[in-house]
C-alpha positions as a Markdown table, in Angstrom:
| # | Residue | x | y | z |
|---|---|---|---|---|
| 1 | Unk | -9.5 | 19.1 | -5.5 |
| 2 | Unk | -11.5 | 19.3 | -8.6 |
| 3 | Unk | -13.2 | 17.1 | -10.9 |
| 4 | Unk | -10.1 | 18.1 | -13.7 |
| 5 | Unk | -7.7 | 17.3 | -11.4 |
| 6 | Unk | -9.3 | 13.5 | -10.6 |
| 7 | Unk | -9.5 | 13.0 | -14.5 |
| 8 | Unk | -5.7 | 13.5 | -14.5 |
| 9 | Unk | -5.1 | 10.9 | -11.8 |
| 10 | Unk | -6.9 | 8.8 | -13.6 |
| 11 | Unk | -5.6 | 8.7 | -16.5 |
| 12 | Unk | -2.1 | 9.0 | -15.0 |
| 13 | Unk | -3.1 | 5.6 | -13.5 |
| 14 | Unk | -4.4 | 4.2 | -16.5 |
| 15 | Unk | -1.4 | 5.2 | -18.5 |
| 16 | Unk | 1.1 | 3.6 | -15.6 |
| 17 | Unk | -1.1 | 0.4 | -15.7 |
| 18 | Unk | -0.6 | 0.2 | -19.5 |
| 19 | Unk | 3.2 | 0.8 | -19.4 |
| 20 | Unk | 3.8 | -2.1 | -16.1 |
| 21 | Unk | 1.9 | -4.5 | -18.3 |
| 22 | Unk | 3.8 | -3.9 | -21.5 |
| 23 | Unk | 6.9 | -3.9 | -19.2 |
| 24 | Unk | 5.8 | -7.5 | -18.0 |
| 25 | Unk | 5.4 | -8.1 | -21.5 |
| 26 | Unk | 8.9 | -7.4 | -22.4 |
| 27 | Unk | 10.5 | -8.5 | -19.3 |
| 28 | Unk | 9.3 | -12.3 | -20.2 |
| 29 | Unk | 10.1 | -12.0 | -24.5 |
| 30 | Unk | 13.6 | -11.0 | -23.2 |
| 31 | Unk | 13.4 | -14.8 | -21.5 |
| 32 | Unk | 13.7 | -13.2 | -17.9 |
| 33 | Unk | 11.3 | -15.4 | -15.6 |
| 34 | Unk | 8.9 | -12.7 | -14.4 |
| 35 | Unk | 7.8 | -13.7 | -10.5 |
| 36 | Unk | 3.8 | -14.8 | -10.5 |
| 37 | Unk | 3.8 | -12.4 | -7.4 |
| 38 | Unk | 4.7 | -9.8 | -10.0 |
| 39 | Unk | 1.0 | -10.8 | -11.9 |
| 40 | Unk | 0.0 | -11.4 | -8.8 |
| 41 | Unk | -0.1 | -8.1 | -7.9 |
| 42 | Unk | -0.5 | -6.2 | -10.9 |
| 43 | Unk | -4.0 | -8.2 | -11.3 |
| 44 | Unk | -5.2 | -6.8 | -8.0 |
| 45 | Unk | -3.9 | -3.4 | -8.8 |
| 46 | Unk | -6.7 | -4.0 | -11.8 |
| 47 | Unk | -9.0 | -5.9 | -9.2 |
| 48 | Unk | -8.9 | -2.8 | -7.1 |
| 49 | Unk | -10.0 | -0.6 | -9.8 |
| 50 | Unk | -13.1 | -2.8 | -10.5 |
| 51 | Unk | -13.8 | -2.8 | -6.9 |
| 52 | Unk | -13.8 | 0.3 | -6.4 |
| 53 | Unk | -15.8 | 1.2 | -9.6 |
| 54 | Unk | -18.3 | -1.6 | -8.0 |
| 55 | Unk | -18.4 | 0.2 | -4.8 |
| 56 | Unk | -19.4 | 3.4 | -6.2 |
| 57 | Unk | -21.4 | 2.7 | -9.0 |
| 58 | Unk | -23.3 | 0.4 | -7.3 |
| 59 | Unk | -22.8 | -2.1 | -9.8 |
| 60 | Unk | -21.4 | -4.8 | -8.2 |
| 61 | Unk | -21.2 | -7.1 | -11.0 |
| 62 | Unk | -18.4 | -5.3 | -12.3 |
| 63 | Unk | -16.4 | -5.7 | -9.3 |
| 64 | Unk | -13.1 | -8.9 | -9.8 |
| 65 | Unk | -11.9 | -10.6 | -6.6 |
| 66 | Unk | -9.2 | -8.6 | -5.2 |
| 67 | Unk | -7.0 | -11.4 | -5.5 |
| 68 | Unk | -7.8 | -12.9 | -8.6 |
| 69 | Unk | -5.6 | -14.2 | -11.4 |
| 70 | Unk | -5.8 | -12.0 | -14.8 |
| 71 | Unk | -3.6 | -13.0 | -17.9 |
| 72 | Unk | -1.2 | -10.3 | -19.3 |
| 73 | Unk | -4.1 | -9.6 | -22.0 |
| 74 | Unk | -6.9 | -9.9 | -19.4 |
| 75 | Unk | -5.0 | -6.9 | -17.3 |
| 76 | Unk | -4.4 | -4.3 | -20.6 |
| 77 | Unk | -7.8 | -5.2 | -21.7 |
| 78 | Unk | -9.6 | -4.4 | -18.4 |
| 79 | Unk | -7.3 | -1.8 | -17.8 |
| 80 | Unk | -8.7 | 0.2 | -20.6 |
| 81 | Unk | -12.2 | -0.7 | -19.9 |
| 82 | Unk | -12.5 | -0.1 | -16.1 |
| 83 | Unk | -10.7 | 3.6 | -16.8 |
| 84 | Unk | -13.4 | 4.2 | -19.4 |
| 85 | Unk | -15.9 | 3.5 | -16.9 |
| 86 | Unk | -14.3 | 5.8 | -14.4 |
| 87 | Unk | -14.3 | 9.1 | -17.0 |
| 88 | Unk | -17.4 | 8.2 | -18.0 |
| 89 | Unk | -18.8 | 8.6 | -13.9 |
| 90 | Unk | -16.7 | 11.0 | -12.8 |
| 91 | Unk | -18.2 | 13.3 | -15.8 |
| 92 | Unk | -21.4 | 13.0 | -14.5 |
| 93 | Unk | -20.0 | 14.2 | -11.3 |
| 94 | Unk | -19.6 | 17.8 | -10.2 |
| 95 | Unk | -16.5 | 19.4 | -7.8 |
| 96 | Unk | -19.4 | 19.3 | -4.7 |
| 97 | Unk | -20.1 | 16.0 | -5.3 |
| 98 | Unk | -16.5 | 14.7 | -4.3 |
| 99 | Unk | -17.0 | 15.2 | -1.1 |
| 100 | Unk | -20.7 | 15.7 | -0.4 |
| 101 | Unk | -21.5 | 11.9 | -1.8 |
| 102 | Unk | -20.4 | 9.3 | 0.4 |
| 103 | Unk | -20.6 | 5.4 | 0.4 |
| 104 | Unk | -21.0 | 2.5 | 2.8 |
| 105 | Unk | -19.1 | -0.6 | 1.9 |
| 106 | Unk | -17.5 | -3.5 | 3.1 |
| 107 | Unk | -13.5 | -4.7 | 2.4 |
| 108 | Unk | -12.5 | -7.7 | 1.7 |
| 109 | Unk | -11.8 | -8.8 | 5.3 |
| 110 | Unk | -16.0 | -8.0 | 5.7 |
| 111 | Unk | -15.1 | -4.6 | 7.9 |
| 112 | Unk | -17.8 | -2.3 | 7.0 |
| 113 | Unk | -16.3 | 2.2 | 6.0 |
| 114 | Unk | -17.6 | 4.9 | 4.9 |
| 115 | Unk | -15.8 | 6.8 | 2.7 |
| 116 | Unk | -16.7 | 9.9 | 0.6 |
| 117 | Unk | -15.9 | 9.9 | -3.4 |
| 118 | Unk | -13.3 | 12.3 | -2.7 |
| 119 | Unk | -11.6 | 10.0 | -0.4 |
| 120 | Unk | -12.0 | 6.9 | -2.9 |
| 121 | Unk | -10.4 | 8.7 | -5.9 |
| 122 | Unk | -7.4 | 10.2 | -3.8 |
| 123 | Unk | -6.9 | 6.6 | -2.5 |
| 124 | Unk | -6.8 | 4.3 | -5.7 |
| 125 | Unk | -4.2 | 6.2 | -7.7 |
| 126 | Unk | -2.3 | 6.2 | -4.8 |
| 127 | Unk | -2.7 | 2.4 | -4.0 |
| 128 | Unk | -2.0 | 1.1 | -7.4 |
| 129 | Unk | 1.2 | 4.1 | -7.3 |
| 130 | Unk | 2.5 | 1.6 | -4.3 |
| 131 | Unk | 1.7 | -1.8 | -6.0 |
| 132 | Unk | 3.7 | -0.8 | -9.5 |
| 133 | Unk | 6.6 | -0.2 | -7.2 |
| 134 | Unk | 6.7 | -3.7 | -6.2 |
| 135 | Unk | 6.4 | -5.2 | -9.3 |
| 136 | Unk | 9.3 | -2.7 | -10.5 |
| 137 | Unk | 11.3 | -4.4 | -7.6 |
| 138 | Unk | 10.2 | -7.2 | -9.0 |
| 139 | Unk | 11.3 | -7.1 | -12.5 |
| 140 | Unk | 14.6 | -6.0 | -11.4 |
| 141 | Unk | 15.4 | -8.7 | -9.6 |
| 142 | Unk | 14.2 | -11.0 | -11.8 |
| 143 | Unk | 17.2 | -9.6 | -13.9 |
| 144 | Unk | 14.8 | -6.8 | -16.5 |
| 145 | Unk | 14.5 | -3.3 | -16.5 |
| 146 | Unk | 11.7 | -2.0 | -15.0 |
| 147 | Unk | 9.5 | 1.3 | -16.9 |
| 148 | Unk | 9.6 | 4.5 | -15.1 |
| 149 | Unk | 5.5 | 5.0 | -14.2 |
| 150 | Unk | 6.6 | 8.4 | -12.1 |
| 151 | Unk | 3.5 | 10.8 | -12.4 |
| 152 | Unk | 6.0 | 13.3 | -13.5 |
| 153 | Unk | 7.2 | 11.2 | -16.8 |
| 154 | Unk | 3.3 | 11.3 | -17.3 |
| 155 | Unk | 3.4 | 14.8 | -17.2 |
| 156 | Unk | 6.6 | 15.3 | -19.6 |
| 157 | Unk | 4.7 | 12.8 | -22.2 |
| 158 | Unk | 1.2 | 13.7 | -22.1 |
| 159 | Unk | 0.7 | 16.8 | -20.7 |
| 160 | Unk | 3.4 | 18.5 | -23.8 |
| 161 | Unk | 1.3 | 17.1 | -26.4 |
C-alpha cells in the first residue's frame, strides 16, 4: 500500500461523504421525513474522521465527539475541511512511514490500542463505507432514493476525467 493509493481512499471517502449529504439534502426537499438516526449516523461517520485526524496529528482539539449532532451544512462543511487536513498529512508522509509510525490512543469506551498509520487509513474509509450503507437503508425506507457511493462509480467519475 502506498502513499497514492491512501490519497485515493481518501478522497473516494470524501467524495461519498459529499454525495450522502447532498442525498439527505434531497431526500428531505422531496418532503420524505429523513430518520435523525440517518444524521445521526452520518455525523459520526464525520466525527470519526476528526477523531481520527486528532489521534494522529496529535491535535486533539480537532477531534468532535463521536456521537455528536452536526447540521446537514455543519457535515458538507467539515467534510471538506477534515479531508483537506488528511492530504495535507499524509503528503508529508512517505510509503515507510505507514507502517513504521504507530500511535497509542484510547476509544471512546476508554480501551487504550495501538495502531500503526497504515492500519488507521485502511480502517476509516472502510468504517465510514459501512455507515453510508445504513443511512442508504435509511433513505429508502423512509420512501427516497438513495445515491450510489460504490468506490467503483468513484472510479467511472473521477478517475476518466
Amino acid at each position: 500500500m502506498t502513499i497514492p493509493h491512501f490519497l485515493d481512499q481518501l478522497a473516494y471517502t470524501e467524495w461519498a461523504n459529499k454525495r450522502s449529504i447532498h442525498n439527505l439534502v434531497e431526500t428531505q426537499a422531496q418532503g420524505y421525513a429523513v430518520p435523525e438516526r440517518a444524521l445521526h449516523v452520518m455525523s459520526h461517520v464525520i466525527a470519526a474522521l476528526h477523531i481520527w485526524y486528532a489521534r494522529v496529528s496529535g491535535k486533539a482539539e480537532i477531534a468532535l465527539p463521536v456521537w455528536g449532532e452536526l447540521s446537514l451544512e455543519e457535515m458538507s462543511a467539515r467534510n471538506t475541511s477534515i479531508c483537506a487536513l488528511w492530504v495535507e498529512l499524509l503528503h508529508s508522509k512517505t510509503d515507510a512511514d505507514l507502517a513504521k509510525e504507530s500511535f497509542t490512543y484510547k476509544n471512546s469506551l476508554g480501551q487504550g490500542y495501538t495502531n500503526t498509520l497504515l492500519e488507521i487509513i485502511t480502517h476509516f474509509p472502510i468504517h465510514s463505507e459501512h455507515h453510508r450503507g445504513q443511512i442508504a437503508q435509511m433513505v429508502r425506507l423512509a420512501g427516497g432514493t438513495p445515491v450510489n457511493t460504490d468506490y467503483i462509480q468513484f472510479a467511472r467519475e473521477e478517475h476518466q476525467r
